[in-house]
RODO-2510 file (C-alpha; in nm, 4 decimals, decimal comma):
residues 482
     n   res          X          Y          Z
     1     x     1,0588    -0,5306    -0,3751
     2     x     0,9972    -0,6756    -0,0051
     3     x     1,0107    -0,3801     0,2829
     4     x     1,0400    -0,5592     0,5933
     5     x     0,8010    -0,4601     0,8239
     6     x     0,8216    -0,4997     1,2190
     7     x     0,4945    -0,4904     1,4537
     8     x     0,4433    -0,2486     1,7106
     9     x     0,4600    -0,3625     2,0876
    10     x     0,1505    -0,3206     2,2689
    11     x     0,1242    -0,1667     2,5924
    12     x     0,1893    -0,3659     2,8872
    13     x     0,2582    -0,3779     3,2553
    14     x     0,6393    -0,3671     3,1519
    15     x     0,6144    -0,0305     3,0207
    16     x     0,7531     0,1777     3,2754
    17     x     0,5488     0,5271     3,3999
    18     x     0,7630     0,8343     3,3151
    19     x     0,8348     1,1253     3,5418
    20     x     1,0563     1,3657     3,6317
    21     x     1,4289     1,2691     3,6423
    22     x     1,4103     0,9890     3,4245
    23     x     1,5955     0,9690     3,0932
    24     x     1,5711     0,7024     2,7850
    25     x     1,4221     0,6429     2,4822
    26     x     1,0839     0,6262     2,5629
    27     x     1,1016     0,9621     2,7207
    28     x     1,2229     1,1043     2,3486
    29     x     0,9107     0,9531     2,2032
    30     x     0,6965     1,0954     2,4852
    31     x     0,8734     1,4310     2,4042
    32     x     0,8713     1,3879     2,0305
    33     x     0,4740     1,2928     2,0480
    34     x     0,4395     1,6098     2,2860
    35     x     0,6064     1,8097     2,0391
    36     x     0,3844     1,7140     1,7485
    37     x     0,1228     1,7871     1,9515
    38     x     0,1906     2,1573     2,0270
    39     x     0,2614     2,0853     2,3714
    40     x     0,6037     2,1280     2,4105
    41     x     0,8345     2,3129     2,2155
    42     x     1,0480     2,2021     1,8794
    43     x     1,4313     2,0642     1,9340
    44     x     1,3315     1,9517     2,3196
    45     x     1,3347     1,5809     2,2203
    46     x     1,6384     1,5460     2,4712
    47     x     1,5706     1,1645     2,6436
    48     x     1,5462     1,3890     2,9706
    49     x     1,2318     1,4452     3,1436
    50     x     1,3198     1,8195     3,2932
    51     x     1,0636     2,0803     3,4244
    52     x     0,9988     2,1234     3,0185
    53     x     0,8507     1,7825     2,9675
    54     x     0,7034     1,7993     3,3001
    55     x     0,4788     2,1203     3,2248
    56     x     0,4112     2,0011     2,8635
    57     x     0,2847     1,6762     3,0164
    58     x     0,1072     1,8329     3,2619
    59     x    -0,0862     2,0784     3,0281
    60     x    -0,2158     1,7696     2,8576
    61     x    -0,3399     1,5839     3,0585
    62     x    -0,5646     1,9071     3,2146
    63     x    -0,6819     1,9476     2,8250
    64     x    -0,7625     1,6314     2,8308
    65     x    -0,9311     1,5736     3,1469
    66     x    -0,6871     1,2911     3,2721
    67     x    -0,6272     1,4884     3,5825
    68     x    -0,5990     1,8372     3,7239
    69     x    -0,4905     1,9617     4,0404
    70     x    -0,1879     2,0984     4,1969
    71     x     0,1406     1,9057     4,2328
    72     x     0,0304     1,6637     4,5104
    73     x    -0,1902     1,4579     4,3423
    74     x    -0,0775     1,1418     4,2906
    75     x    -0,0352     1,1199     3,8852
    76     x     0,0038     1,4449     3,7663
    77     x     0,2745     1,5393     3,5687
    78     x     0,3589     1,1467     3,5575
    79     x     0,3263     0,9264     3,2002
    80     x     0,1296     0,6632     3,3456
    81     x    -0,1200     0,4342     3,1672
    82     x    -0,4254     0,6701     3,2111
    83     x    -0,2109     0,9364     3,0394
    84     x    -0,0425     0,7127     2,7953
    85     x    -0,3868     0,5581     2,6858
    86     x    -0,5215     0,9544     2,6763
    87     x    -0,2527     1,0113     2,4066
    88     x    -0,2536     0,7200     2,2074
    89     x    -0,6047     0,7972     2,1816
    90     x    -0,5561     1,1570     2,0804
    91     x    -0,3386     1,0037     1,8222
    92     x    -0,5439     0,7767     1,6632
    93     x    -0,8212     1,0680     1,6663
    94     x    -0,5861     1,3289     1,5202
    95     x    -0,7048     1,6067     1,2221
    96     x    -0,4504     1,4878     1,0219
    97     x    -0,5382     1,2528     0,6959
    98     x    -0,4257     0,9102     0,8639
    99     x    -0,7575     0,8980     1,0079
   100     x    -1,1006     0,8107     0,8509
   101     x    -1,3378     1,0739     0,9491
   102     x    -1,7155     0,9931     0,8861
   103     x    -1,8576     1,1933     0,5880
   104     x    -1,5086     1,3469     0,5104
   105     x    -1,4734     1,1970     0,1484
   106     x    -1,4730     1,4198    -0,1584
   107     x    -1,7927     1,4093    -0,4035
   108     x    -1,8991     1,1023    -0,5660
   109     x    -1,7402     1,0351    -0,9146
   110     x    -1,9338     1,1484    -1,2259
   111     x    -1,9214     0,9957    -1,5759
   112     x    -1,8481     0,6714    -1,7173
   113     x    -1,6646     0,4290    -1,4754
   114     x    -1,3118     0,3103    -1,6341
   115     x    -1,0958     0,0334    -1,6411
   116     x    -0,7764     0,0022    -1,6823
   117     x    -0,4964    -0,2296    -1,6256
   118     x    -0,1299    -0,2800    -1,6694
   119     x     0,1285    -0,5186    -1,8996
   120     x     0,3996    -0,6608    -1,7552
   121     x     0,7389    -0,5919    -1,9462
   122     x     0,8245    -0,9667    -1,8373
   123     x     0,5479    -1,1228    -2,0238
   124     x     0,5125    -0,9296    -2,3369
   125     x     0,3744    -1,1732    -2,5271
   126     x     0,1318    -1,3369    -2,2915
   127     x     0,0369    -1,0214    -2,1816
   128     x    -0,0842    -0,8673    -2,5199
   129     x    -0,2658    -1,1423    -2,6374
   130     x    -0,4632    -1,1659    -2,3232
   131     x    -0,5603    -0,8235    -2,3397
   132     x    -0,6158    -0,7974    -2,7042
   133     x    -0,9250    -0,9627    -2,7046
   134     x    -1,1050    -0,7366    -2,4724
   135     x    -0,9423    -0,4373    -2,6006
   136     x    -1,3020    -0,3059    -2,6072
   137     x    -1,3959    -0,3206    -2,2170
   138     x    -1,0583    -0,1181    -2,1374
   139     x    -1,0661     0,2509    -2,0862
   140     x    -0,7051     0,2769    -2,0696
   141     x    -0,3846    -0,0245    -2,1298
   142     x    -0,0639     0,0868    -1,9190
   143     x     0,2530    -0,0923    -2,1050
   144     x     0,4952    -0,1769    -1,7517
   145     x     0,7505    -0,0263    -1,9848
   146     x     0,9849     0,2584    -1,8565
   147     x     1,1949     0,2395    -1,5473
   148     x     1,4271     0,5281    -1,4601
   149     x     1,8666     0,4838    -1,4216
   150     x     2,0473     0,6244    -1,1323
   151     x     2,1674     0,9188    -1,3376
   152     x     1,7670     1,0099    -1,3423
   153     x     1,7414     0,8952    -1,7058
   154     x     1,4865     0,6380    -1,8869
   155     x     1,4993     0,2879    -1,9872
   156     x     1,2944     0,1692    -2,2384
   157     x     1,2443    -0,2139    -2,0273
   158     x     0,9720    -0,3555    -2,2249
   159     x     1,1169    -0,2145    -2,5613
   160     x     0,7902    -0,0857    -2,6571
   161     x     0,8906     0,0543    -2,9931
   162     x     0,8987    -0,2699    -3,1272
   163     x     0,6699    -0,5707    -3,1754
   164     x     0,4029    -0,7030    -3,0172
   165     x     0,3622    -0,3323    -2,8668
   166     x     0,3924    -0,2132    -3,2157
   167     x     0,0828    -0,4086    -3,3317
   168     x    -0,0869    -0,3820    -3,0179
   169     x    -0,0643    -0,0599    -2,9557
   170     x    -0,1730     0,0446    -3,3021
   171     x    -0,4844    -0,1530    -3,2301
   172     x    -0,5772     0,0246    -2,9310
   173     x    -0,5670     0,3573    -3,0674
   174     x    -0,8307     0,1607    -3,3048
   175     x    -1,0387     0,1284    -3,0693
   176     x    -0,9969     0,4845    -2,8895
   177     x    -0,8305     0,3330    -2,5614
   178     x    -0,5302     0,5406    -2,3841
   179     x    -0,2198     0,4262    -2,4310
   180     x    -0,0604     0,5206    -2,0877
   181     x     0,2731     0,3821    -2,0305
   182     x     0,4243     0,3475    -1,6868
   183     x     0,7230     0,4460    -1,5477
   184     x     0,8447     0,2683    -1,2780
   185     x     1,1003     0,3282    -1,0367
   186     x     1,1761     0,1573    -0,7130
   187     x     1,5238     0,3097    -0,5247
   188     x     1,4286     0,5655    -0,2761
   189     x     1,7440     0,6865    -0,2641
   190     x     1,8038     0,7491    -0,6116
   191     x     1,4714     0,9047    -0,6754
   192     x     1,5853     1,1400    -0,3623
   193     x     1,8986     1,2233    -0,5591
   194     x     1,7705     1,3299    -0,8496
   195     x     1,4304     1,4880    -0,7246
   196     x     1,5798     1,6979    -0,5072
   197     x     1,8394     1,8183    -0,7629
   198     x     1,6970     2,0589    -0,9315
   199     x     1,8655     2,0520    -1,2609
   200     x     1,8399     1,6571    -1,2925
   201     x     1,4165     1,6713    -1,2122
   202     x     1,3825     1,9675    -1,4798
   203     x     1,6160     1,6927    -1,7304
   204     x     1,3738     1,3843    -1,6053
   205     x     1,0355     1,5946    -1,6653
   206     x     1,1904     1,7040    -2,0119
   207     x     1,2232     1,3574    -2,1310
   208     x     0,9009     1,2246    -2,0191
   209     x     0,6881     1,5037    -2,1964
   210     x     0,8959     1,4421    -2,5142
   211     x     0,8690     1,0694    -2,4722
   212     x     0,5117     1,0771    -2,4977
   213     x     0,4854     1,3399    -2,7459
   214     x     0,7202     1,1647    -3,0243
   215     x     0,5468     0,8316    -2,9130
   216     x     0,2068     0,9906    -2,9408
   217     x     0,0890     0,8099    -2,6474
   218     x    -0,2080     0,9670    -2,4423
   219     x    -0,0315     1,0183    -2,1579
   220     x     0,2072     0,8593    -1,8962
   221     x     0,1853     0,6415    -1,5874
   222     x     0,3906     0,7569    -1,3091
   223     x     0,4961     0,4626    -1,0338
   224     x     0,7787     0,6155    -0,8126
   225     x     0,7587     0,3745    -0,5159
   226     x     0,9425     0,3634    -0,1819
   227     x     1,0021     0,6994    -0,1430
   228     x     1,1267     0,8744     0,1243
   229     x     0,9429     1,1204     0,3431
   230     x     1,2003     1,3819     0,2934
   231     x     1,1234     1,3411    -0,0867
   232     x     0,7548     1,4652    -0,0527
   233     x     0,7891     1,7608    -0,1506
   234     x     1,0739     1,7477    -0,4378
   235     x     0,8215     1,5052    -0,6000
   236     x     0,5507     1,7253    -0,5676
   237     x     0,6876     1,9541    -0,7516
   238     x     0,8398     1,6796    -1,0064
   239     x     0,4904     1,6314    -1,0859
   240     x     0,3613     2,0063    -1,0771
   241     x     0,6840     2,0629    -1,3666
   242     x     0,5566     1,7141    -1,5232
   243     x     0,1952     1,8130    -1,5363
   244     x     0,2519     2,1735    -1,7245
   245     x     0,4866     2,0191    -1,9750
   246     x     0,2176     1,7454    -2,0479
   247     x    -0,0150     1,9645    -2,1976
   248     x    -0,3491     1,7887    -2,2772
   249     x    -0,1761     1,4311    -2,1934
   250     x    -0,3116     1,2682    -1,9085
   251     x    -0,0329     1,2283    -1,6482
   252     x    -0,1701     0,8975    -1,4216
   253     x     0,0301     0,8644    -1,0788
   254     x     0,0301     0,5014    -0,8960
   255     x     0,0642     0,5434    -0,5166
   256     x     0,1378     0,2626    -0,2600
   257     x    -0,1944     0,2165     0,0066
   258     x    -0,1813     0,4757     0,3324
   259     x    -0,2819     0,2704     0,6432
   260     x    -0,5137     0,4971     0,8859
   261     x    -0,3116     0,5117     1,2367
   262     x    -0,5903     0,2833     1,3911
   263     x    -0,5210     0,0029     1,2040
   264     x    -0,1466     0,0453     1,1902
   265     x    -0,1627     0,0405     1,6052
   266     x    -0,2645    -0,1718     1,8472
   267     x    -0,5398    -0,0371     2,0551
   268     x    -0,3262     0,1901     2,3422
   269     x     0,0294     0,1387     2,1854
   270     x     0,2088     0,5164     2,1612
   271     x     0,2144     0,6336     1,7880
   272     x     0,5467     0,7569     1,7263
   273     x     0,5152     1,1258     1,6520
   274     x     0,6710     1,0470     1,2732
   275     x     0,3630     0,8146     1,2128
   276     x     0,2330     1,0852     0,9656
   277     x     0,5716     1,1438     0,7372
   278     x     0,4610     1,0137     0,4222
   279     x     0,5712     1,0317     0,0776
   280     x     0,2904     1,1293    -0,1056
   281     x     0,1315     1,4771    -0,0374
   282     x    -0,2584     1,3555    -0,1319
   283     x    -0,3415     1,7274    -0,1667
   284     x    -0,0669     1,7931    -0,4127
   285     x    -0,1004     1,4502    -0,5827
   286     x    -0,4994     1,5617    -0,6479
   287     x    -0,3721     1,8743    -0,8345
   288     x    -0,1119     1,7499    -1,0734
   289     x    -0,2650     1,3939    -1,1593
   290     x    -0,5526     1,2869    -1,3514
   291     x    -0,5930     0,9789    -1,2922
   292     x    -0,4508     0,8460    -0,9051
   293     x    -0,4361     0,4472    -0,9062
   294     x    -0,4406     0,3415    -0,5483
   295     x    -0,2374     0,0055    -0,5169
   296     x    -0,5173    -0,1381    -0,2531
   297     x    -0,3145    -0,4965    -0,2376
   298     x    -0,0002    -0,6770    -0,0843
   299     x    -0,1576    -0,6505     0,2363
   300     x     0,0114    -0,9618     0,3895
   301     x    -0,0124    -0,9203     0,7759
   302     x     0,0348    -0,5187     0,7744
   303     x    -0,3305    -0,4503     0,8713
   304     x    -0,3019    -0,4904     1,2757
   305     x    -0,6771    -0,4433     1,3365
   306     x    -0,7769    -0,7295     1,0577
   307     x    -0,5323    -0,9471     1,1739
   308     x    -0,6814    -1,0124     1,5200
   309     x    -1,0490    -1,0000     1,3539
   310     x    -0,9999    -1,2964     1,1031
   311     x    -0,9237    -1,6284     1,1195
   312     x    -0,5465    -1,7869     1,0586
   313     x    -0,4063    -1,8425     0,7947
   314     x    -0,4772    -1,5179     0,7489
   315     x    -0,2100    -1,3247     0,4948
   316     x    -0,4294    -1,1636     0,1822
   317     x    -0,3475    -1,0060    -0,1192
   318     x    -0,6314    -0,7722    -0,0101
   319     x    -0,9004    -0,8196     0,1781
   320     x    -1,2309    -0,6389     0,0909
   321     x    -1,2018    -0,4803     0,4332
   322     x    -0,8329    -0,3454     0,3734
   323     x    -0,9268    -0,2143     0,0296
   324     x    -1,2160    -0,0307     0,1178
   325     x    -1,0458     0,1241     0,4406
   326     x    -0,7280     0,2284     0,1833
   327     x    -0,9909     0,3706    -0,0887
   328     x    -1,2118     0,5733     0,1455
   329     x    -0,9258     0,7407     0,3326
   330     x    -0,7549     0,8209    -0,0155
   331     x    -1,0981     0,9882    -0,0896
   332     x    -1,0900     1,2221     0,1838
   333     x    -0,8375     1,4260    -0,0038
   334     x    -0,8426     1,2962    -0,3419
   335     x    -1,1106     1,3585    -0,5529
   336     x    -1,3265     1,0360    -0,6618
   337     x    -1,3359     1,1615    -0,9847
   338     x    -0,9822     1,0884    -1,0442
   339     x    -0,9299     0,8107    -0,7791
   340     x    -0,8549     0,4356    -0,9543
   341     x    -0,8714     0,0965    -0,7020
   342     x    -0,6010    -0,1122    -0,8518
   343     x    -0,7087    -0,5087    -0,8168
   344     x    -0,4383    -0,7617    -0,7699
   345     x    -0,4830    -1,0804    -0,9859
   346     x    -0,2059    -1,2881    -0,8525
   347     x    -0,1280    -1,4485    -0,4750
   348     x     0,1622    -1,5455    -0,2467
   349     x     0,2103    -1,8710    -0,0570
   350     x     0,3687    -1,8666     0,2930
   351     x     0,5117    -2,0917     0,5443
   352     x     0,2919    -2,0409     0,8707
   353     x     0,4226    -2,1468     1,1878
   354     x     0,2150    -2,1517     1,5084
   355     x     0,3667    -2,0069     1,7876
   356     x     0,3825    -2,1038     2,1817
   357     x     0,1630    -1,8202     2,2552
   358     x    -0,1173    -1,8819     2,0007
   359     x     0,0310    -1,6404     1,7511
   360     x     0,1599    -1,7166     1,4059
   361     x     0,4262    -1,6556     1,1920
   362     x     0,4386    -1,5717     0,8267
   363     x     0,7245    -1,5773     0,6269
   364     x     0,6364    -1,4728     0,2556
   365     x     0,8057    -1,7440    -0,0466
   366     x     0,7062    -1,5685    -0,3510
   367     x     0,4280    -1,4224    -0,5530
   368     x     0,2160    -1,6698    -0,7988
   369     x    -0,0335    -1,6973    -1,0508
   370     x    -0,3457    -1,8491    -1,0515
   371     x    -0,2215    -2,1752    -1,2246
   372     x     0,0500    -2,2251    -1,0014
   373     x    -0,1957    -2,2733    -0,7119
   374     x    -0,4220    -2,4829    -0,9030
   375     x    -0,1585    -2,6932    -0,9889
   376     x    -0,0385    -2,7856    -0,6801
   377     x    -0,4150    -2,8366    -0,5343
   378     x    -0,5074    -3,0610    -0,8192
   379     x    -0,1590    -3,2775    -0,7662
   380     x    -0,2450    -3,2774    -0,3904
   381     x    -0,6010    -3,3515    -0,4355
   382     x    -0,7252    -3,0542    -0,2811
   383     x    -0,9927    -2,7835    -0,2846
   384     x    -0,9151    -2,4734    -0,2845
   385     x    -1,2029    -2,2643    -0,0229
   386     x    -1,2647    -1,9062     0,0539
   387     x    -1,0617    -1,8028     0,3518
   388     x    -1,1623    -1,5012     0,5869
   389     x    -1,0654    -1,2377     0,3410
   390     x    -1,3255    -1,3928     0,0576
   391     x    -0,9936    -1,4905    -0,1353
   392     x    -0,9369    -1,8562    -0,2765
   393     x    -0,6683    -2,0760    -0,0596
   394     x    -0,5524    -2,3601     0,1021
   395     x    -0,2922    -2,5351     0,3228
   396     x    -0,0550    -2,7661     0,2545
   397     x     0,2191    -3,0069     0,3727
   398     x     0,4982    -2,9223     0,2173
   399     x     0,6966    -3,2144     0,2337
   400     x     0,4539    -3,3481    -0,0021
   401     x     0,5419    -3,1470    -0,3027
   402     x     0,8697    -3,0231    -0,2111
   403     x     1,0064    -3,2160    -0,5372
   404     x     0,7603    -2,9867    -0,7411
   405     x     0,7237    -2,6475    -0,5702
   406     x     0,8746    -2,3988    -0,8033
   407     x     1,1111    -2,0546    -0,6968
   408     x     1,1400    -1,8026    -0,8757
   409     x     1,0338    -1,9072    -1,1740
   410     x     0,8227    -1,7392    -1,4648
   411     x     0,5145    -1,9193    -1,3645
   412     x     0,5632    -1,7422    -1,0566
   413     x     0,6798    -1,3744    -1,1285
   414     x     0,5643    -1,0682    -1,0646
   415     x     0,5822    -0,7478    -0,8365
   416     x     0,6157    -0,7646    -0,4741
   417     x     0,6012    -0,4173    -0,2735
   418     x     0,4922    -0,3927     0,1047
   419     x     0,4805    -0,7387     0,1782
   420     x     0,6430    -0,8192     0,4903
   421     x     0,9342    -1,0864     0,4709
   422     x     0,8502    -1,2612     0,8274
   423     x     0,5989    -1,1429     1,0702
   424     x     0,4585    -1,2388     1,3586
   425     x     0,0799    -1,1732     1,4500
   426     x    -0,2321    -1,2391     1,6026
   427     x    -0,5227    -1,4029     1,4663
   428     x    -0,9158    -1,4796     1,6118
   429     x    -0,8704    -1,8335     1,5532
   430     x    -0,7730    -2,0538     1,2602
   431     x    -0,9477    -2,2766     0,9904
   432     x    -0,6966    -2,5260     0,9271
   433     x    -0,5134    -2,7332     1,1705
   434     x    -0,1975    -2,5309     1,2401
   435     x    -0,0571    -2,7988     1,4992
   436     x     0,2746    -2,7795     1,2648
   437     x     0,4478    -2,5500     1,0467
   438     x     0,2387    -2,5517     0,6948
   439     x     0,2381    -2,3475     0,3279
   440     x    -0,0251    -2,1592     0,2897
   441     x    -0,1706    -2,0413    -0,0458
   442     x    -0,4103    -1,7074    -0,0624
   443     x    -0,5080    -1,5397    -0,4295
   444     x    -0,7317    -1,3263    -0,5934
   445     x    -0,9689    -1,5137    -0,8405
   446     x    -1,2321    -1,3662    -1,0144
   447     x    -1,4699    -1,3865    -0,7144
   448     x    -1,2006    -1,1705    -0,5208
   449     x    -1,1709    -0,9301    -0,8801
   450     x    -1,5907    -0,8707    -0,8497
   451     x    -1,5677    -0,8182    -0,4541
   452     x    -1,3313    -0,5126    -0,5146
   453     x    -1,5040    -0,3709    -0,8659
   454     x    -1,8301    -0,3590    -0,6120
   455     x    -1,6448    -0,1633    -0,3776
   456     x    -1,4935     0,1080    -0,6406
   457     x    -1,9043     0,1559    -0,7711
   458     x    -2,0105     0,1590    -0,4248
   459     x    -1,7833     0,4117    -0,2851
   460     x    -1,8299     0,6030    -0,6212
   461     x    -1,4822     0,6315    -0,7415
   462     x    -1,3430     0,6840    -1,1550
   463     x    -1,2736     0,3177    -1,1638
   464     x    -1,0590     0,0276    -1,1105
   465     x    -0,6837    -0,0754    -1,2523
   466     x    -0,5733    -0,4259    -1,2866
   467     x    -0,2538    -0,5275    -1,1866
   468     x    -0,1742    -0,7688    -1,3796
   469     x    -0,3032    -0,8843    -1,7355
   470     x    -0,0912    -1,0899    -1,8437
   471     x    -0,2422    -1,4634    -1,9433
   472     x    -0,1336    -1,5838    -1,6241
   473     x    -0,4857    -1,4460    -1,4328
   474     x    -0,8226    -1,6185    -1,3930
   475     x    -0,9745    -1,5846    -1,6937
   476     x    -1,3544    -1,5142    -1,5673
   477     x    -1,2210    -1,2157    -1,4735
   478     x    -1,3038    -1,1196    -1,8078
   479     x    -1,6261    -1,1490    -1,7692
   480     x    -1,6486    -1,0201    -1,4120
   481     x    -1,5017    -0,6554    -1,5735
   482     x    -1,7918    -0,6434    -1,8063
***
């Protein structure tokens, strides 16, 4: 699924000071900021800048040391860009969990590092016979098998009761690795519905814990993505209810990648006081999961700060950068004992566009895997390089395989979540000639695999998760998880 994602606007000489008497909506997100910061009180979010405002704004910028002095001094009381920088500043500085504080992560991992990966309902068959043979480097398979209905119940999408997940999954209990299924679901709204309804969670925990019990798997994978923040807390306690029924089961929970406030801002933009309503409670999510999978990859153009520090085309699956940013502020609340780095093992290609004012624009096609890319290079007579995120890539012309360059197709499928659908950002320079509108290609090889497994056993973390084994991956990957 594709959330569209738009850019925030950085602060300029056309942002207009705020002071008393004036009204709009930049004087509710002055208020709304003010209120989240204790300055001013709850419900005064009115688009009018009263006495209210006036004294909240004032009291900050005195705490802050912006300025100080009774009413005639030019400035005080007035949103201006000293004040506005002060708070955006503030912001980005905040005690809340969006922000990487130095020495703030939870204690190393102990034990035996894992790994772990998941199969991909829509290649069965590829997918099992590519992991089959390493069966004995796994610490854990997860079958992309479940999804959930609108009435809250399951689906059995893979139809893992019958064969090849019959054979295979006999053979991995051979060889004493988890059997973890997932369960995916990907309707905010629906998992709203039935989360916060408390007779239709209790029905949906029910059938999960007998699911796995009559199954005998080890445990279950959940993946319950684009949730809402107002669903935070019903799933919380969805997977406080899931965790006592499960018994000695493991109960695994894939989350989507948290972006820390400075690198979802540009340097002096006003964060919206909502910056911090997320989905997933990491303090709740460390209680009632064994195993958290971080899904460190669709970065695309997301990652504001990278973007102007690397060179165009710049549009990653995940850059080492990104990965280890998403992983260590995950570990300030999550134990590394139970935090997983999932690895991506696929790409996307783009059309990139250079724009009149030395930006570019990205405008995602589709997800691929590894052979699609080499395929193209080899009928182009190209060599694929390492771009500025350390992935494989290159850039095309497209009107010279237009005749060949699949949509859609199974060579091409798999799972797209936060990648942006167009976007428009800024880069520190670019590689290729972008004097015209180009594809761009940018995967994750085995090279790209390794670069991310050395980040999980340097930051000490349980492990790593694959996303996805299923054939269609570079095969020295194999011998990178070793």
């Amino acid at each position: 699924m594709i959330t569209l994602f738009m850019l925030p606007i950085s602060i300029s000489a056309a942002e207009r000071s705020l002071y008393l008497g004036t009204s709009g909506a930049d004087v509710t997100t002055l208020q709304k900021t003010l209120i989240a910061k204790g300055y001013l009180s709850a419900g005064k979010a009115t688009g009018y800048f009263g006495p209210l405002t006036e004294a909240a704004l004032k009291k900050f910028q005195c705490d802050h040391k912006v300025i100080c002095a009774d009413s005639t001094n030019i400035g005080y009381g007035v949103y201006g860009p000293k004040t506005r920088l002060a708070l955006a500043s503030v912001n980005a500085a905040s005690d809340n969990y969006a922000t990487i504080k130095s020495g703030a992560m939870t204690p190393r991992a102990t034990g035996t590092f894992e790994v772990s990966g998941w199969i991909p309902y829509w290649r069965t068959a590829s997918g099992t016979q590519d992991v089959l043979p390493h069966l004995n480097q796994m610490t854990s398979v997860m079958p992309f098998a479940y999804s959930v209905k609108s009435d809250g119940t399951l689906s059995d999408t893979a139809k893992i009761t019958e064969d090849p997940w019959i054979s295979f999954i006999a053979e991995a209990r051979r060889q004493k690795v988890r059997v973890i299924p997932t369960v995916m679901w990907g309707n905010g709204d629906h998992i709203h519905a039935i989360l916060s309804d408390t007779k239709k969670r209790i029905a949906l925990e029910d059938e999960i814990a007998k699911l796995v019990r009559d199954n005998n798997f080890d445990g279950i994978d959940i993946d319950f993505e684009a949730k809402k923040h107002e669903t935070i807390t019903y799933y919380s306690t969805f997977l406080k209810g899931l965790y006592q029924r499960m018994g000695k089961k493991w109960v695994y929970c894939t989350i989507e990648a948290r972006i820390p406030l400075e690198n979802r801002y540009s340097p002096g933009t006003t964060i919206p006081a909502d910056a911090t309503d997320y989905a997933n409670d990491y303090a709740e999510l460390n209680k009632y999961c064994d195993r958290v999978e971080l899904m460190a990859y669709d970065q695309g153009t997301i990652d504001l700060r990278l973007n102007a520090a690397r060179r165009a085309p710049y549009a990653p699956v995940a850059d080492p950068g990104w990965v280890e940013t998403m992983a260590t502020l995950a570990a300030q609340n999550i134990s590394r004992n139970k935090l997983v780095i999932g690895i991506p093992t696929y790409g996307y290609e783009y059309t990139v566009t250079p724009q009149p004012d030395g930006t570019y624009k990205y405008k995602v096609l589709w997800p691929f895997n590894y052979r699609y890319a080499i395929d193209i290079a080899q009928k182009l007579g190209i060599s694929p390089e390492r771009n500025s995120a350390n992935e494989i890539g290159f850039a095309y012309d497209p009107n010279r395989l237009a005749a060949i360059a699949p949509m859609g197709s199974e060579s091409t499928q798999t799972q797209q979540h936060n990648i942006p659908e167009t976007s428009i950002t800024q880069n520190a320079d670019s590689q290729v000639s972008t004097a015209t509108p180009l594809n761009y290609l940018s995967w994750s090889d085995a090279r790209a695999i390794a670069d991310k497994v050395e980040i999980a056993h340097r930051l000490g973390v349980r492990g790593v998760a694959i996303f996805k084994m299923d054939g269609g991956e570079d095969q020295a990957m194999w011998e990178v998880l070793r």
